[in-house]
Biotite code that builds the C-alpha atoms (Angstrom):
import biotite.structure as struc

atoms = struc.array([
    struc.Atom([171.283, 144.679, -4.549], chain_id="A", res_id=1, res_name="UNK", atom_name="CA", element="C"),
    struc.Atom([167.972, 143.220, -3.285], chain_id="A", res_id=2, res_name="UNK", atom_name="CA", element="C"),
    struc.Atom([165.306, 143.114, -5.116], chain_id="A", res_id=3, res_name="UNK", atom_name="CA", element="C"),
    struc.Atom([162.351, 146.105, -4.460], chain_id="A", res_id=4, res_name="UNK", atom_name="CA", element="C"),
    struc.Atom([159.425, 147.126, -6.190], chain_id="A", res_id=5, res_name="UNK", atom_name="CA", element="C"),
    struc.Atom([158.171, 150.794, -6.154], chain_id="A", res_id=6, res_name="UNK", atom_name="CA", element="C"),
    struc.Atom([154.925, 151.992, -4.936], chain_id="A", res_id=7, res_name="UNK", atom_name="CA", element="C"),
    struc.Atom([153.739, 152.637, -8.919], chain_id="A", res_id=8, res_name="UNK", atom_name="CA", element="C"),
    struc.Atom([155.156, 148.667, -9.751], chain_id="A", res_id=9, res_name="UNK", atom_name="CA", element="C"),
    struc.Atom([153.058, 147.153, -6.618], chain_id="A", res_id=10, res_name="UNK", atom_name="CA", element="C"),
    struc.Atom([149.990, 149.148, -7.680], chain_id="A", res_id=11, res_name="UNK", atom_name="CA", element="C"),
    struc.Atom([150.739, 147.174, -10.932], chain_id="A", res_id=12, res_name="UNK", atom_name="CA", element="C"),
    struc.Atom([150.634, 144.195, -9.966], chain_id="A", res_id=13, res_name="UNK", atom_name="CA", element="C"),
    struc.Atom([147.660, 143.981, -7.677], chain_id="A", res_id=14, res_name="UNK", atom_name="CA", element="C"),
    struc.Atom([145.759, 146.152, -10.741], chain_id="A", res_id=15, res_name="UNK", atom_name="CA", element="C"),
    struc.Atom([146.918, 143.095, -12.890], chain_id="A", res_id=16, res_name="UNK", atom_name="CA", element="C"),
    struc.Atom([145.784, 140.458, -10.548], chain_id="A", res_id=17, res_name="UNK", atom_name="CA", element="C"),
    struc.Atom([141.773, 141.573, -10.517], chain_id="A", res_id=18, res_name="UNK", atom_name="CA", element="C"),
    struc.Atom([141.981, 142.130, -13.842], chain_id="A", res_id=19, res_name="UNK", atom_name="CA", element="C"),
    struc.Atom([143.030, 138.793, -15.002], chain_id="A", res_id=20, res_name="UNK", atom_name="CA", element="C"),
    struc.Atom([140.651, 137.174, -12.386], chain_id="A", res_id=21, res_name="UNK", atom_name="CA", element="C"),
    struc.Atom([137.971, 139.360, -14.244], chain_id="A", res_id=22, res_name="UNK", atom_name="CA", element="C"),
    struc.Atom([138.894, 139.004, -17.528], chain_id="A", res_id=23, res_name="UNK", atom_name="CA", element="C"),
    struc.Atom([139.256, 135.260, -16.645], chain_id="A", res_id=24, res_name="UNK", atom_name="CA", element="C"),
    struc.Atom([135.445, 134.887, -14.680], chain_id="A", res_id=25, res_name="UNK", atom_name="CA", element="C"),
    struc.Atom([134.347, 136.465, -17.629], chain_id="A", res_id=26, res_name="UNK", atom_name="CA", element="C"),
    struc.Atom([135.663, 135.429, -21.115], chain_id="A", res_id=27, res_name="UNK", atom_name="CA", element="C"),
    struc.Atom([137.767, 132.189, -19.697], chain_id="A", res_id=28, res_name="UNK", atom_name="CA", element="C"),
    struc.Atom([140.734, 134.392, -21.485], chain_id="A", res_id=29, res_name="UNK", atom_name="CA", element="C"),
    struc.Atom([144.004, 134.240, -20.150], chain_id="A", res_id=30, res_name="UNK", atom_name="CA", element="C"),
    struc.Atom([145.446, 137.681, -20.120], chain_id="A", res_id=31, res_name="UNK", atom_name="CA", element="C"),
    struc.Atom([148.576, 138.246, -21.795], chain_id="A", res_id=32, res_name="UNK", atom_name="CA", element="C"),
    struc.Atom([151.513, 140.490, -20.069], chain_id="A", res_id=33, res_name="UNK", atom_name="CA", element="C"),
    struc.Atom([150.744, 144.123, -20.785], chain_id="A", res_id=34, res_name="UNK", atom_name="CA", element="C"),
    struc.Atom([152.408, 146.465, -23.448], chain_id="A", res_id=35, res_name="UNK", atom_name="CA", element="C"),
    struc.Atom([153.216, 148.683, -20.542], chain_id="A", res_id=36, res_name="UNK", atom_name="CA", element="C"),
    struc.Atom([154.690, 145.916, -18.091], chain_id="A", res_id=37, res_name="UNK", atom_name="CA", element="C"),
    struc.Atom([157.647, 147.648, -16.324], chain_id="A", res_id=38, res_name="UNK", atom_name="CA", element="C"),
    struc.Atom([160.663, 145.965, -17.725], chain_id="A", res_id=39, res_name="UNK", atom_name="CA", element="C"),
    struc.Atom([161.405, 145.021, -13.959], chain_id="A", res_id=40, res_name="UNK", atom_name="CA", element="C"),
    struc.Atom([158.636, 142.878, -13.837], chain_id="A", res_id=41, res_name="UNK", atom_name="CA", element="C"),
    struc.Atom([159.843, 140.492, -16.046], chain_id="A", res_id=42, res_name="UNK", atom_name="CA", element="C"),
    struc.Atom([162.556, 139.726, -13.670], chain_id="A", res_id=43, res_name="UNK", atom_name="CA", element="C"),
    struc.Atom([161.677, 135.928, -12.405], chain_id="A", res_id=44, res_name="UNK", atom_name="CA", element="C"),
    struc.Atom([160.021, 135.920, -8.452], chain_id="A", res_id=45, res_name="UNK", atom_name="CA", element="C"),
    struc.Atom([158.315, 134.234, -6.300], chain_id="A", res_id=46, res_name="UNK", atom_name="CA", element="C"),
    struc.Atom([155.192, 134.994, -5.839], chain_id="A", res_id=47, res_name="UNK", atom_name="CA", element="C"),
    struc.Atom([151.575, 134.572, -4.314], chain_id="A", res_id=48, res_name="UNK", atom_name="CA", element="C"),
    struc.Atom([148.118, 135.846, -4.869], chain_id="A", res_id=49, res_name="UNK", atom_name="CA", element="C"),
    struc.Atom([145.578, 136.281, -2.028], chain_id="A", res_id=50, res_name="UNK", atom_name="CA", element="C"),
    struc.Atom([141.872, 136.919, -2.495], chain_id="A", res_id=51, res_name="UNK", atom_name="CA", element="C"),
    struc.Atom([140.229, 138.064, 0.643], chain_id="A", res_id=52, res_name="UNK", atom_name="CA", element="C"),
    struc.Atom([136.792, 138.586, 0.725], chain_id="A", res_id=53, res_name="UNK", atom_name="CA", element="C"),
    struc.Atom([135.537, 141.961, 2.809], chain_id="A", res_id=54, res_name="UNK", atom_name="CA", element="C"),
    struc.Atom([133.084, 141.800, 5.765], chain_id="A", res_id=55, res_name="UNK", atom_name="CA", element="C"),
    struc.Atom([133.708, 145.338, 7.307], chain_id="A", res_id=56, res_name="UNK", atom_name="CA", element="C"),
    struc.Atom([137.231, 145.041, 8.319], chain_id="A", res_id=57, res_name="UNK", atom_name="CA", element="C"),
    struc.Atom([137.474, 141.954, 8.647], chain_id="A", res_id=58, res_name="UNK", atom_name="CA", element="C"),
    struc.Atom([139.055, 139.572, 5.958], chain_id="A", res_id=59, res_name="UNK", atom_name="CA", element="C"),
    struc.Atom([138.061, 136.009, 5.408], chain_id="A", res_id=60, res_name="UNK", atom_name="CA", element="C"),
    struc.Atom([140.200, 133.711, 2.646], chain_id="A", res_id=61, res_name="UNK", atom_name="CA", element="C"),
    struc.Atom([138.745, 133.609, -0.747], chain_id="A", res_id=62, res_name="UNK", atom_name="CA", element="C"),
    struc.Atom([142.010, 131.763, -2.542], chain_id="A", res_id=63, res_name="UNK", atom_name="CA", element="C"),
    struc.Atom([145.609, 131.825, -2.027], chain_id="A", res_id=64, res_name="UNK", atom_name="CA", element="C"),
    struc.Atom([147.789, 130.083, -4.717], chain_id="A", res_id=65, res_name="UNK", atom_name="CA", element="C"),
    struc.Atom([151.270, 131.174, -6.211], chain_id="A", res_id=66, res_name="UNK", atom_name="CA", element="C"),
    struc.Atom([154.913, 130.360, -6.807], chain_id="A", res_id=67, res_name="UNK", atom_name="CA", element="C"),
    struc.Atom([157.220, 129.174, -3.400], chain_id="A", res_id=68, res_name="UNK", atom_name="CA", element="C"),
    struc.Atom([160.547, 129.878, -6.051], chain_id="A", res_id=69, res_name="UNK", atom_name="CA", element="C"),
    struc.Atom([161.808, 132.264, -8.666], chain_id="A", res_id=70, res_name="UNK", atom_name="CA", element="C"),
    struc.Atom([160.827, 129.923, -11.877], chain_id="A", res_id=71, res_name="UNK", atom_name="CA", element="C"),
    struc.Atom([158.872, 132.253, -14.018], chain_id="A", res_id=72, res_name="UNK", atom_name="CA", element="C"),
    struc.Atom([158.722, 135.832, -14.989], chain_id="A", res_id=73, res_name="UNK", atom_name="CA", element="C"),
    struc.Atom([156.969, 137.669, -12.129], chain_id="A", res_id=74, res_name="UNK", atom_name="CA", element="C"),
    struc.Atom([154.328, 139.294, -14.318], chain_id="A", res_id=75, res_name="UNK", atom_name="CA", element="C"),
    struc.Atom([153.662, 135.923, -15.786], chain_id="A", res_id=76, res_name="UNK", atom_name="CA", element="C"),
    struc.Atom([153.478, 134.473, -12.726], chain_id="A", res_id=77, res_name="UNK", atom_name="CA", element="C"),
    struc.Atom([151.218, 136.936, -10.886], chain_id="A", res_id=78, res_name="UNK", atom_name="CA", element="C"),
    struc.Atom([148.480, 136.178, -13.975], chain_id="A", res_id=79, res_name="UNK", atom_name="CA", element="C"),
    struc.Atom([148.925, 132.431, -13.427], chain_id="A", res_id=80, res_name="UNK", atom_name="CA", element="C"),
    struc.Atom([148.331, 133.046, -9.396], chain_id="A", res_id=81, res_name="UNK", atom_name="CA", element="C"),
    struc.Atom([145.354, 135.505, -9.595], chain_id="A", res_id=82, res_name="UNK", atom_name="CA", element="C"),
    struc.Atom([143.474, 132.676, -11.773], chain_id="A", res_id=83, res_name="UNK", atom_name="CA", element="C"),
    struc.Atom([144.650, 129.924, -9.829], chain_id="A", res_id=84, res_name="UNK", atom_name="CA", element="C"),
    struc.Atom([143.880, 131.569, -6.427], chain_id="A", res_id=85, res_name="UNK", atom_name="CA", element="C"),
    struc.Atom([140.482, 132.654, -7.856], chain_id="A", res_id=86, res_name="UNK", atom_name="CA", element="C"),
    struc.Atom([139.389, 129.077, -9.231], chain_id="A", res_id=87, res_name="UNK", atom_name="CA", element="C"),
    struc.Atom([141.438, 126.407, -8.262], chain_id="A", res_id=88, res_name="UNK", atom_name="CA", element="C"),
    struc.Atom([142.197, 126.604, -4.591], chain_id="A", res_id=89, res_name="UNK", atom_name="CA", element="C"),
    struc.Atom([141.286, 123.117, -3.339], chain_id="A", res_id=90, res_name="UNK", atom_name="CA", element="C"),
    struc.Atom([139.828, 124.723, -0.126], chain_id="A", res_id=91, res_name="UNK", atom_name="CA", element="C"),
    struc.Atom([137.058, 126.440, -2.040], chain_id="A", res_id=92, res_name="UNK", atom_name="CA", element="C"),
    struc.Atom([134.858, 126.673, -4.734], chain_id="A", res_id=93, res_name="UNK", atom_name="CA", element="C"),
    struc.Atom([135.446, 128.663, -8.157], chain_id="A", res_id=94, res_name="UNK", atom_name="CA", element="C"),
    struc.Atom([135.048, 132.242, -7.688], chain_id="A", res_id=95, res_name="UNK", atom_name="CA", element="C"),
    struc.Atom([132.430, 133.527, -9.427], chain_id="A", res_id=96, res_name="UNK", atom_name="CA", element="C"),
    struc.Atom([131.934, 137.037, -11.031], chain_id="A", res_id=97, res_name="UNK", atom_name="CA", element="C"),
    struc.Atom([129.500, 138.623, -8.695], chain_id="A", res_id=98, res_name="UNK", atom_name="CA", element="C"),
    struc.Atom([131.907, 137.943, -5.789], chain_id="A", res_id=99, res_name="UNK", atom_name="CA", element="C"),
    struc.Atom([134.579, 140.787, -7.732], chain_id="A", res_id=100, res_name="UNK", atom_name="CA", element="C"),
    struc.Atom([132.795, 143.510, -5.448], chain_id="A", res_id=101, res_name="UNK", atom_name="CA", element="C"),
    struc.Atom([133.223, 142.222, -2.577], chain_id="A", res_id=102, res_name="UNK", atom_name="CA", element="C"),
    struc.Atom([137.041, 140.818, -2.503], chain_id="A", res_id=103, res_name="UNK", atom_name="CA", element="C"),
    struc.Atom([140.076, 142.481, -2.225], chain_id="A", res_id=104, res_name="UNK", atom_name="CA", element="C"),
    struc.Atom([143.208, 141.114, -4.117], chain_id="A", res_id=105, res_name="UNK", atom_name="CA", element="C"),
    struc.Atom([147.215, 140.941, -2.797], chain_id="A", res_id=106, res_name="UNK", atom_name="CA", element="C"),
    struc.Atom([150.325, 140.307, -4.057], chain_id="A", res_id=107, res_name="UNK", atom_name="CA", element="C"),
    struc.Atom([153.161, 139.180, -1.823], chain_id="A", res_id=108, res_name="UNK", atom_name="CA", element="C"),
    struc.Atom([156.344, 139.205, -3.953], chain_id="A", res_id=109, res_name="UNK", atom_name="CA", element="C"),
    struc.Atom([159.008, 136.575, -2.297], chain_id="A", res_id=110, res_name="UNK", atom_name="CA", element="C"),
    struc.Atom([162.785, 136.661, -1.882], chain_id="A", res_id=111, res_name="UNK", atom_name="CA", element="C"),
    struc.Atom([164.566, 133.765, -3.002], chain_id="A", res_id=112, res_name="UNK", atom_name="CA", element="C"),
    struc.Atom([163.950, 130.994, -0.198], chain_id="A", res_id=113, res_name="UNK", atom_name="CA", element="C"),
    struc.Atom([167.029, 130.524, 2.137], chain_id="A", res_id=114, res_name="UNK", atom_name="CA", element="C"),
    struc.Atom([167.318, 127.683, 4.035], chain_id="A", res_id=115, res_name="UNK", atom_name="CA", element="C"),
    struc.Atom([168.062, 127.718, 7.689], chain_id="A", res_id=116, res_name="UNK", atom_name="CA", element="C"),
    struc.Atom([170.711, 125.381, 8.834], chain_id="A", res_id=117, res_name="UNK", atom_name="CA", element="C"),
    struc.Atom([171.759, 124.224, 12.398], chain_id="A", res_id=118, res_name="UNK", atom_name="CA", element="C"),
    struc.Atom([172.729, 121.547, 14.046], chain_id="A", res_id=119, res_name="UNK", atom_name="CA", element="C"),
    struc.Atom([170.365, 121.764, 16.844], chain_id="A", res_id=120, res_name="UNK", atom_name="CA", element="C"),
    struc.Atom([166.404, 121.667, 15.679], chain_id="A", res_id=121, res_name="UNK", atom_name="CA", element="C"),
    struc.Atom([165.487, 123.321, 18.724], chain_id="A", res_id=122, res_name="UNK", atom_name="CA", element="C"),
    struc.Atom([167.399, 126.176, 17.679], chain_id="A", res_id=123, res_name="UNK", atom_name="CA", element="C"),
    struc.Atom([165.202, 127.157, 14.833], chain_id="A", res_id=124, res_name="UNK", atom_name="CA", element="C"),
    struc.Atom([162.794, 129.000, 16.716], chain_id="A", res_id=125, res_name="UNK", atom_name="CA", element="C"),
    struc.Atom([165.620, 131.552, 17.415], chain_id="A", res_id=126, res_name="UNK", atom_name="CA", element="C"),
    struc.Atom([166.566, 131.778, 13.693], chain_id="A", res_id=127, res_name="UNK", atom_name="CA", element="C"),
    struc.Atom([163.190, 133.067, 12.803], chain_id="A", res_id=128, res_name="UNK", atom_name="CA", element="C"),
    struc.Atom([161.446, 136.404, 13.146], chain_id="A", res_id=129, res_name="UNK", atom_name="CA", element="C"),
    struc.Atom([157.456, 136.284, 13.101], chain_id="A", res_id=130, res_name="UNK", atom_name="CA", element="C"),
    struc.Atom([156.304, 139.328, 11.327], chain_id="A", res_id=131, res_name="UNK", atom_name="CA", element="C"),
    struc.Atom([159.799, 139.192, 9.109], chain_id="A", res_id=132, res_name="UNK", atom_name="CA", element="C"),
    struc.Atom([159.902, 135.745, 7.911], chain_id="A", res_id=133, res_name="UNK", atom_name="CA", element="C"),
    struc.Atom([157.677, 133.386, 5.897], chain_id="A", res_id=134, res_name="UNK", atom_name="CA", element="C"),
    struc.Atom([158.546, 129.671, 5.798], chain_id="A", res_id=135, res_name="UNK", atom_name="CA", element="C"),
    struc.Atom([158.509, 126.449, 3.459], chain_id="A", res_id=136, res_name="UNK", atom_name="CA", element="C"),
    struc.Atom([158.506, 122.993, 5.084], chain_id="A", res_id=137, res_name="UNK", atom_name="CA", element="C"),
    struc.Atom([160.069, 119.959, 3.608], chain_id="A", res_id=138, res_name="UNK", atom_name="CA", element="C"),
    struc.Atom([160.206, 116.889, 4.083], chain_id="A", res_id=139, res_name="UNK", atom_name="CA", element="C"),
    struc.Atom([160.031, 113.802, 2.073], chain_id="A", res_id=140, res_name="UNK", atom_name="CA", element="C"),
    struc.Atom([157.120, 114.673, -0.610], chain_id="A", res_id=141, res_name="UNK", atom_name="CA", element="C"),
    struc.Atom([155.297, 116.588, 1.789], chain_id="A", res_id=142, res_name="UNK", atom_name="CA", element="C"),
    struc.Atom([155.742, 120.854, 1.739], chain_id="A", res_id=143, res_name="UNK", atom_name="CA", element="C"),
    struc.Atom([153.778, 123.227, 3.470], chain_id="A", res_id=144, res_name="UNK", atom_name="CA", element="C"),
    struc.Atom([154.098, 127.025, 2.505], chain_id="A", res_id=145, res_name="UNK", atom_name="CA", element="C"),
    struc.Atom([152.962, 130.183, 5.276], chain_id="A", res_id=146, res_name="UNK", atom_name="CA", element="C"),
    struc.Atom([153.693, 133.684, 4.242], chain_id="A", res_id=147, res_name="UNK", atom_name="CA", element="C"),
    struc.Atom([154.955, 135.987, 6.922], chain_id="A", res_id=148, res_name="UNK", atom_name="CA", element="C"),
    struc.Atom([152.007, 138.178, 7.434], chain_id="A", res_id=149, res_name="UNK", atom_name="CA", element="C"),
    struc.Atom([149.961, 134.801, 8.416], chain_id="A", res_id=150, res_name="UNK", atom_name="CA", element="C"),
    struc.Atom([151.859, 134.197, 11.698], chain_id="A", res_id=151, res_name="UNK", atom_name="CA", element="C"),
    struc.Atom([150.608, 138.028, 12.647], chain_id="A", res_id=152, res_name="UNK", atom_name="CA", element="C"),
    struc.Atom([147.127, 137.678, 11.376], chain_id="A", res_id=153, res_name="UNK", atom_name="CA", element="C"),
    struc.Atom([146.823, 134.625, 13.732], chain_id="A", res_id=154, res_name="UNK", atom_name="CA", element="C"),
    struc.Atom([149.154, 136.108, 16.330], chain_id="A", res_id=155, res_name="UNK", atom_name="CA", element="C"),
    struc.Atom([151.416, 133.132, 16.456], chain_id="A", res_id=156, res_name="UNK", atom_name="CA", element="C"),
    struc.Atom([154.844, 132.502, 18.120], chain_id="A", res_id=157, res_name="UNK", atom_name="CA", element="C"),
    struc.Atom([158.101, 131.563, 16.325], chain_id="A", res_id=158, res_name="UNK", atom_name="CA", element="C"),
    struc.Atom([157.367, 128.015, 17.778], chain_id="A", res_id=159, res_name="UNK", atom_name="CA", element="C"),
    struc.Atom([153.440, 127.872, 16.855], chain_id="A", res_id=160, res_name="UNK", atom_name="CA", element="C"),
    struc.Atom([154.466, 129.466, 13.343], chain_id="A", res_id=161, res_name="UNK", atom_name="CA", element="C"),
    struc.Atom([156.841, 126.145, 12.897], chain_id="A", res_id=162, res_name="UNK", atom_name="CA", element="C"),
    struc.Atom([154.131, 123.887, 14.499], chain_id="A", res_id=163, res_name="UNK", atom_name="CA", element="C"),
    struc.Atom([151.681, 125.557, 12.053], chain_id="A", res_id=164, res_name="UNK", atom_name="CA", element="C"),
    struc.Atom([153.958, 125.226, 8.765], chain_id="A", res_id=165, res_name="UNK", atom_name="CA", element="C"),
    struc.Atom([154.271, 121.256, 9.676], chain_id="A", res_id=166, res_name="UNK", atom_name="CA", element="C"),
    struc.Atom([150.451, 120.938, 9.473], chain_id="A", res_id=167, res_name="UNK", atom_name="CA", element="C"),
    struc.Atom([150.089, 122.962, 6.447], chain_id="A", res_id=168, res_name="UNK", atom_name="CA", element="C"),
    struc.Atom([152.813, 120.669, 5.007], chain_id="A", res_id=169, res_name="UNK", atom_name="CA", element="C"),
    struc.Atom([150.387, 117.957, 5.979], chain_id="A", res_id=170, res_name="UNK", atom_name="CA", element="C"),
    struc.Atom([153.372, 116.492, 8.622], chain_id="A", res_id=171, res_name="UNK", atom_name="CA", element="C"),
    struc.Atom([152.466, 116.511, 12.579], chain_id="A", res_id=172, res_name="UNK", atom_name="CA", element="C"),
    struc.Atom([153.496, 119.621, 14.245], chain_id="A", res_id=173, res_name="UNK", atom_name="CA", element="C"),
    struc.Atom([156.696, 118.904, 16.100], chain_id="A", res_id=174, res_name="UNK", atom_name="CA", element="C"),
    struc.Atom([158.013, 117.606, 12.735], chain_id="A", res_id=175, res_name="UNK", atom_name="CA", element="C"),
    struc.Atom([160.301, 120.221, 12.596], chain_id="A", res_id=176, res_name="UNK", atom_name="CA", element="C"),
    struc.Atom([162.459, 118.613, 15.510], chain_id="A", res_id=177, res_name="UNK", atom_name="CA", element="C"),
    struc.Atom([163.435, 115.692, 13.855], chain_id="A", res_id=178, res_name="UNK", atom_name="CA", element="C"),
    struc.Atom([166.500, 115.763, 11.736], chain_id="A", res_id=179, res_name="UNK", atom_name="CA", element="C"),
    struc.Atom([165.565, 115.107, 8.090], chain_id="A", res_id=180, res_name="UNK", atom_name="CA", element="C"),
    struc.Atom([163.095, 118.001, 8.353], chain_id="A", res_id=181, res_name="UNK", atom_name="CA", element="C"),
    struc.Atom([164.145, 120.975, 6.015], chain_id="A", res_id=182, res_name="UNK", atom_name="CA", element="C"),
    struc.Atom([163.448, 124.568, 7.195], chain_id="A", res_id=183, res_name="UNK", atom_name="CA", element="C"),
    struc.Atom([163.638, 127.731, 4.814], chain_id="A", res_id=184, res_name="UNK", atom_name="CA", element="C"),
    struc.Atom([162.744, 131.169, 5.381], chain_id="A", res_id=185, res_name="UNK", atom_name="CA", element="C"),
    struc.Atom([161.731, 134.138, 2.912], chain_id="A", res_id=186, res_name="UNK", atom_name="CA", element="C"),
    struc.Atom([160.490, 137.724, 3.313], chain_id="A", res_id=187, res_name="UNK", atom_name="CA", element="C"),
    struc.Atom([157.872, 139.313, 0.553], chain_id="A", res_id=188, res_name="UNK", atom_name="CA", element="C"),
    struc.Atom([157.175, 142.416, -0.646], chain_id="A", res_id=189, res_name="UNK", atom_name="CA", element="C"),
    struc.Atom([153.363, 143.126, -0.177], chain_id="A", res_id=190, res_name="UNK", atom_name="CA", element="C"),
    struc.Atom([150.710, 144.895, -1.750], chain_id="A", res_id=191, res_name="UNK", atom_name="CA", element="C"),
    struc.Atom([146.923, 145.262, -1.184], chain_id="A", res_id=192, res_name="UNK", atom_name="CA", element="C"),
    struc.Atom([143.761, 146.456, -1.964], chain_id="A", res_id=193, res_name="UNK", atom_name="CA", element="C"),
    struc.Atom([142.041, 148.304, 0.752], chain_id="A", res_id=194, res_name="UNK", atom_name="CA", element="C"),
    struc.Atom([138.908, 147.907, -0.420], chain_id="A", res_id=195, res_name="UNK", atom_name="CA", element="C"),
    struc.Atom([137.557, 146.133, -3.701], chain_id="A", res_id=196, res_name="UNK", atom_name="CA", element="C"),
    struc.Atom([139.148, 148.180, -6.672], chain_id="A", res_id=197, res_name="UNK", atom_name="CA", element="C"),
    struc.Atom([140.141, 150.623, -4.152], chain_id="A", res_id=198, res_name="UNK", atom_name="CA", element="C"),
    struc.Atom([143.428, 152.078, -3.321], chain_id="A", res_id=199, res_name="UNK", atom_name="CA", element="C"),
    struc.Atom([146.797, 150.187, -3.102], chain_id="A", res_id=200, res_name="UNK", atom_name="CA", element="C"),
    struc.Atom([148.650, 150.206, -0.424], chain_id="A", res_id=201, res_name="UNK", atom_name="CA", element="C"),
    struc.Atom([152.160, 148.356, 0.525], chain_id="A", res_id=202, res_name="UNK", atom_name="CA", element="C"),
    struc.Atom([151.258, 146.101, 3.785], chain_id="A", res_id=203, res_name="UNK", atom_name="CA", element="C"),
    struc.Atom([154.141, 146.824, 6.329], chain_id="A", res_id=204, res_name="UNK", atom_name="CA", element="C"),
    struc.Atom([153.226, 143.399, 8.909], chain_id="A", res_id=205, res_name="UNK", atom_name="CA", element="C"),
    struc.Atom([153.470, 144.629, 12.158], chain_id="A", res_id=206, res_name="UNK", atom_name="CA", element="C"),
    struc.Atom([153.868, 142.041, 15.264], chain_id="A", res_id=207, res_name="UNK", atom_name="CA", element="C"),
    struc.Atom([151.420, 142.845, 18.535], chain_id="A", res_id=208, res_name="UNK", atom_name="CA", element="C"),
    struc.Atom([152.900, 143.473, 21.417], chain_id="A", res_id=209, res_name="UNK", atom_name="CA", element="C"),
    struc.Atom([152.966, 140.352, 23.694], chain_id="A", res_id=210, res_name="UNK", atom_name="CA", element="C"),
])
């Protein structure tokens, strides 16, 4: 059976991830896993943790960081991302505690990474759904990670989406034609704030029309 997380178990986890990042900003404590961790939670995941910071509706990136495979206990691992993504996201500077107020926190939890094999590269567009799929990018020692609710946000294609995931993987971006390129895709379970501490709600990513 897949793997699913209940309303009450998302809420948990994005409740978890502010409060490690403020626990964190303020004490430089590491939060342990909660007496009252859902045994669930425990089960190991994928996962990543997104800081947005809030200007009206709009969202700007504050820190993403988290974990591409299922190596770690997913409440472990959410704690590890929320820091991470709050302080050591190369693209920005530490997070500070007056910025809690005005960011909102997410937690996409990932399915197992499945990767996506043809003979043709050209055929990969058509074995990927934007809006459904996320995708990792290997090749060599370079890998490039996009969650599937990035190729929406930006209103990307299936092709741009690829294009995109090359560059992210620091590779150019019709790497994915040539043959030694590795393609995986993933879906994730996703919950967010809708305002700073404000309610929780599951993000269901949905594609514009074209």
């Amino acid at each position: 059976m897949a793997f699913e997380l209940s309303q009450e178990e998302g809420e948990f986890l994005v409740k978890l991830s502010r409060n490690t990042v403020k626990t964190y900003l303020g004490t430089g404590k590491i939060l342990k896993p909660p007496k009252e961790t859902p045994q669930k939670l425990f089960q190991k995941c994928g996962v990543f943790v997104t800081i947005n910071t809030l200007r009206g509706t709009n969202k700007e990136l504050r820190g993403c960081i988290g974990y591409p495979y299922p190596t770690d206990p997913l409440v472990e691992a959410v704690i590890d991302s929320a820091i991470n993504a709050s302080t050591q996201d190369p693209r920005f500077e530490a997070m500070t505690e007056t910025e809690l107020g005005q960011v909102i926190f997410e937690v996409s939890v990932l399915t197992p990474p499945e990767r996506i094999v043809t003979d043709n590269p050209k055929e990969y567009i058509n074995k990927i759904k934007v809006g459904e799929d996320g995708l990792i990018i290997e090749r060599g020692y370079h890998k490039g990670l996009l969650l599937p609710q990035v190729s929406v946000e930006w209103g990307w294609t299936e092709e741009e989406f690829v294009c995109q995931c090359c560059m992210k993987a620091g590779l150019p971006p019709d790497s994915w034609l040539v043959k030694d390129t590795k393609i995986f895709k993933f879906k994730a379970i996703i919950f967010e704030e809708e305002t700073p501490v404000g309610i929780v709600n599951r993000l269901k990513i949905k594609r514009s029309a074209v």
